[in-house]
N, C-alpha and C positions, 0 to 999 in steps of 0.2 A: 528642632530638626524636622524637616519634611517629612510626611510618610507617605506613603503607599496602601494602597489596599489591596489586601492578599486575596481577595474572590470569596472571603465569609466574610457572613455579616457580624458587624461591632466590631470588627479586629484588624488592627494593620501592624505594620511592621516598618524600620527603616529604610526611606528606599535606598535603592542603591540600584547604582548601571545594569542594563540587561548585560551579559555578557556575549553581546550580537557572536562574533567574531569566536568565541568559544562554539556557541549553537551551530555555525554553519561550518565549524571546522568537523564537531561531531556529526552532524548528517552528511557532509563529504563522508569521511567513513563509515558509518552506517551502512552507508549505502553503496562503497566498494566493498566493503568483508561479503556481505553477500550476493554482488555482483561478480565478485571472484569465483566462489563458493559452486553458488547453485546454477550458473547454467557448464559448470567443470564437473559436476558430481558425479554425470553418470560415465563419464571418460574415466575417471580415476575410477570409477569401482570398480570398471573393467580393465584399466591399466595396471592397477597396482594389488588387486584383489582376485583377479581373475573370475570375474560376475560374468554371468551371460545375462542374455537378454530378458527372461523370466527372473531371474537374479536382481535386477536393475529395477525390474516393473515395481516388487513384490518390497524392494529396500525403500526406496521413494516414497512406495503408499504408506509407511509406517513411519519415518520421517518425517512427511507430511504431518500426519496421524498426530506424534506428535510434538511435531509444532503448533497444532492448531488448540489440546491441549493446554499447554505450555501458554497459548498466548491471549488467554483465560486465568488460568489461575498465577500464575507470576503479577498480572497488572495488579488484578482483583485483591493479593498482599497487600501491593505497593499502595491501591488506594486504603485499604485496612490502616496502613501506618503512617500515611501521606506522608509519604516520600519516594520517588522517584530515581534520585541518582544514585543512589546507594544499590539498588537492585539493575541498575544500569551498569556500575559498575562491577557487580557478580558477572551480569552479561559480557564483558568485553574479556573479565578473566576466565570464563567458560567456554568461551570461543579461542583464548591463545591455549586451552586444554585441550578444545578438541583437534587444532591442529595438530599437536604434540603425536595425539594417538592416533591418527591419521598417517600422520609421517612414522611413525615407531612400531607401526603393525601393520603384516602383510594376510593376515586374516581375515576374514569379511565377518565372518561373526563378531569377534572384536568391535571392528569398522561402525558396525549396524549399535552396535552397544553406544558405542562414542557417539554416534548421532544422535541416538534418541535421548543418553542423559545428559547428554552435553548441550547437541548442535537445537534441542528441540527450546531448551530454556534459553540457551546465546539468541536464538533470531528473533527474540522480544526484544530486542534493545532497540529498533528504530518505534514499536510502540510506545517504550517506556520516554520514550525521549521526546515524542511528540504529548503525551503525560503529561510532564514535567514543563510543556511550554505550557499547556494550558493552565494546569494547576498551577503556574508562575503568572499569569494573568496576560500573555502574549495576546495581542488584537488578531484576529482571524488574519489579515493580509500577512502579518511575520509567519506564521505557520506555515503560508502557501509558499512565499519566500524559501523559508525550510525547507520546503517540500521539493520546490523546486531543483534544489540543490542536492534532496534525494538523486533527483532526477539525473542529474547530469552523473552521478558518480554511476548511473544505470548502461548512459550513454556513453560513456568510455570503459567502464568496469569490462564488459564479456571481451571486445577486442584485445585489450590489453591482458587479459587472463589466458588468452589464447594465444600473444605473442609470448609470453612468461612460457608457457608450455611448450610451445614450438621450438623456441631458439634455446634454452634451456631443457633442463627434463620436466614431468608429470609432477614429478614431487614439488620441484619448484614454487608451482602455484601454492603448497600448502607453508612454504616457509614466508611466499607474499602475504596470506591470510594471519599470520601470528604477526607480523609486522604492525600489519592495520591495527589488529587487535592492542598490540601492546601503543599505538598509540592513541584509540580509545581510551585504553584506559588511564594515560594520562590527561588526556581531554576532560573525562570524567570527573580525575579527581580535581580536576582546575576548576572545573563550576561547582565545584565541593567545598573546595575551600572559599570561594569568590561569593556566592548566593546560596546564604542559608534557606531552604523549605519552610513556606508558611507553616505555622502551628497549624494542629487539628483543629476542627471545628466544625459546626453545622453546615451540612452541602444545601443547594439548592434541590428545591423541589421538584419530585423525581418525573423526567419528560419534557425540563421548561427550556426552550431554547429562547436564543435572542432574536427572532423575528416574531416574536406575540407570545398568546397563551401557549400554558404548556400542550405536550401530546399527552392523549392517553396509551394504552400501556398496549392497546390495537393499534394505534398510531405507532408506536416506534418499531411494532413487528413489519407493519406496513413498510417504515423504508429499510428496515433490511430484505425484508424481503426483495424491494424493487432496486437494493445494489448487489444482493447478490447475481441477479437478473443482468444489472449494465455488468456487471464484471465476467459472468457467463459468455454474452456476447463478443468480450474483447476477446479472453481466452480463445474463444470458438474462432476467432478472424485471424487470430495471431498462427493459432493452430493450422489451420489450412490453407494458409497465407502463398507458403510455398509448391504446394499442390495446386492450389488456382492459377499461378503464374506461369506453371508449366502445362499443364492439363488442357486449362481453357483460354489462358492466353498463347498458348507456342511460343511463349519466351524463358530466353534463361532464367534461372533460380536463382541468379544473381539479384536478377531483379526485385524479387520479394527482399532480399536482403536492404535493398537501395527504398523499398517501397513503408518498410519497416524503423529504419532509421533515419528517414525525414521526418515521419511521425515521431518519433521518440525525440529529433534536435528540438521540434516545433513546438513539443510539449513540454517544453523549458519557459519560453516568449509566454508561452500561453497562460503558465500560472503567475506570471509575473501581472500581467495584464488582469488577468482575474483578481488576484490581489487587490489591486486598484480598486475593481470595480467590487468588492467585497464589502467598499465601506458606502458605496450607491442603490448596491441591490441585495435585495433578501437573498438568504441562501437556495428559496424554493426558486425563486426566479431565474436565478444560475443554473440551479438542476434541469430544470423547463429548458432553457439554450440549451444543455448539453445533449440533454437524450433528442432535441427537434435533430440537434446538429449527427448525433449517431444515428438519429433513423435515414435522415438522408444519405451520410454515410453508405452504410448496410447496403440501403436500397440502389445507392448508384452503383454498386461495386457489382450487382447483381445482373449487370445491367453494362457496365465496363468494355470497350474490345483494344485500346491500344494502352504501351509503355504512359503515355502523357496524361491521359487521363486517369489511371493508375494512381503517379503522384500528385496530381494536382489534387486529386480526391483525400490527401493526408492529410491537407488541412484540417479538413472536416472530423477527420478521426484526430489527430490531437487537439483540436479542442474540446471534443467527447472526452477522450480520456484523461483530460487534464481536469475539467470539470468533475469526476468521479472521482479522481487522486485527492484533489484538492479540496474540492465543496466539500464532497464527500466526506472526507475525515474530521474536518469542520463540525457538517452537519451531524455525525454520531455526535461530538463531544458536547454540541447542542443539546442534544436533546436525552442524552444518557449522563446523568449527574456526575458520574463516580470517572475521572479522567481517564484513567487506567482500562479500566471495562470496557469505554467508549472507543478508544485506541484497539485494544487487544480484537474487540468484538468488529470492528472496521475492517483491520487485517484479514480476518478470518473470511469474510465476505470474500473474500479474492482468494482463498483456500476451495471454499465452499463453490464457489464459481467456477473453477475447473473444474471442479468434478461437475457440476452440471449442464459444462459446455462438451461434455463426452457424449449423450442422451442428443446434443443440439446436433453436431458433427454428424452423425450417424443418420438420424432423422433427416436433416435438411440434405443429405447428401444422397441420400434412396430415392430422393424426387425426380424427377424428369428433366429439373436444371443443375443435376451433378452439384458442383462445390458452390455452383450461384448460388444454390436453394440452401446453402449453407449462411449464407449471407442475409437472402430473403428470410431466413428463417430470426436470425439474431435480429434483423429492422421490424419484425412482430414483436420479438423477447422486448427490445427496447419501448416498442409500442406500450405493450404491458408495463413497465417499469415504471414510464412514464404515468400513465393512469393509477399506479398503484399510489406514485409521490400525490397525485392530488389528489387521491383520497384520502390522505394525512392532512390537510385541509379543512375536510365535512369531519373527520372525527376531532378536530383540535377545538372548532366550532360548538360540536355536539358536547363539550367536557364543561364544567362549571369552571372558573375561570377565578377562583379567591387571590390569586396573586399574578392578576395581569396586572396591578400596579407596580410592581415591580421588575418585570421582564421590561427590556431595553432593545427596542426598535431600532431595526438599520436600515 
């Protein structure tokens, strides 16, 4: 029988088919349950909860809180037990729970309870799911593929959640979220039964990714550091996005909308393409295009006076943030052994990045170019980012190197 190599070494298993068409049914939902979800959250807390606005701030940041939690120690199990869909599918049954108490309590203290034991562990499941392709031995370009198809459930998910609301009532949305969920969880258990998880065994060497030697343990603080930084920036654009439209351009708030979701169709094309180019170029190479591409970005937007140039500038910002999405989660699962950790610790960089794109807002907005300098200010962030990726570079350099015969060059 042919085998397979399960990603340790001495060990393989039978192969048998990826389950493609399972994987991109699950990140389709992945990625509506929480396109549903969270940009409806704060509507319903005040629809059905009666939240004010300090209410809404104060529920979010603890949610957040944690999820970010939650998307740390749930992976961090999963790689303890190497396994992945079995905690994937807790996830999809924690999420048709916390619809349940969402729709069956008109409390907010309740509400606030359900999100944190419920809603904080369910929103690991696009982590664990990206896990389980790596730890399943998926080549970088399927992942981006995946990923992409994240994407598009991003780009229809909030419309659609706000047609569900509109034509329908509030609650609505939350009987569309147990739907998803419950078919999650059959998606789940079909790549359960379909592809057994490699056995345990010896991980690689901790920092080694597939473009050379491993990082050292400064090297891998290094590129979180420099995505928390690119995820700050986008936060920070996305954020003021509708402010600059109206403020400094005198055009409708429509337009930010229009300006917004070119980028987001465009960042579908974009990982597909990357993909391609994922089995050509290093991943630092890709990262290098992305932040060149968001400093220009930044810096035109800064700089911006009509609707046309507006969009034509989205280019440039979806391949930036397609390159982050995609390299990106790549590059963690590179260069952080434990699949799970790498995933969990990815996500949280875009946790972590809003809250530091608050400090960017503020600051680049008190300048003398109002929300441009809000711009200007993310095309420096991204400056930094960049510089911080090549200096993961001189530290990889700098590390002894006993199993560069083994890392696999792309």
């Amino acid at each position: 029988m042919r085998q397979q190599n399960t990603g340790f070494p001495g060990e393989t298993l039978p192969a048998s088919p990826r389950p493609r068409l399972l994987v991109s049914s699950a990140a389709l939902l992945w990625g509506l349950q929480f396109a549903f979800l969270n940009p409806a959250l704060a509507l319903l807390l005040v629809a059905l909860y009666d939240a004010t606005p300090a209410d809404v701030g104060w529920v979010l940041a603890v949610y957040n809180a944690g999820g970010f939690v939650a998307a740390l120690l749930v992976p961090a199990y999963a790689d303890r037990v190497h396994n992945y869909l079995r905690p994937l599918l807790v996830c999809a049954a924690l999420t048709l729970a916390l619809a349940g108490v969402l729709a069956g309590t008109t409390s907010l203290p309740v509400a606030v309870v359900g999100l944190i034991a419920l809603g904080g562990p369910a929103g690991v499941g696009v982590s664990l799911l990206f896990a389980h392709l790596k730890h399943s031995g998926a080549p970088r370009a399927d992942v981006m593929k995946t990923r992409a198809v994240v994407s598009v459930a991003w780009v229809a998910g909030p419309p659609l959640a706000t047609l569900i609301m509109g034509t329908l009532v509030n609650r609505a949305i939350l009987l569309a979220i147990a739907a998803v969920a419950v078919l999650n969880i059959a998606t789940t258990a079909a790549m359960i039964r379909r592809k057994p998880q490699p056995l345990s065994g010896p991980q690689s060497p901790a920092g080694q990714d597939d473009d050379g030697p491993p990082l050292s343990r400064a090297g891998v603080v290094a590129v979180v550091v420099a995505f928390v930084a690119l995820q700050a920036t986008n936060s920070a654009a996305v954020s003021v996005m509708g402010l600059f439209v109206t403020g400094r351009l005198g055009l409708d708030v429509l337009w930010a909308g229009i300006a917004l979701g070119v980028s987001a169709a465009l960042e579908i094309p974009a990982l597909l393409v990357i993909g391609r180019l994922s089995a050509r170029f290093s991943s630092y190479a890709l990262i290098t295009s992305g932040c060149l591409a968001g400093i220009a970005y930044y810096a035109a937007m800064a700089f911006v006076a009509d609707p046309v140039g507006l969009i034509a500038l989205q280019v440039l910002n979806a391949w930036f943030f397609a390159i982050v999405a995609g390299v990106g989660l790549t590059l963690f699962q590179q260069i952080i052994p434990r699949p799970g950790l790498a995933s969990g610790l990815y996500m949280n960089t875009r946790r972590v990045g809003a809250i530091v794109s608050c400090p960017v807002i503020a600051l680049g907005s008190m300048t003398a170019l109002g929300y441009q300098g809000v711009f200007a200010a993310c095309a420096a962030l991204a400056a930094l980012a960049l510089a911080a990726v090549a200096l993961t570079r001189t530290l990889k350099a700098a590390v002894p190197d006993p199993e560069a015969a083994h890392s696999v060059p792309v």
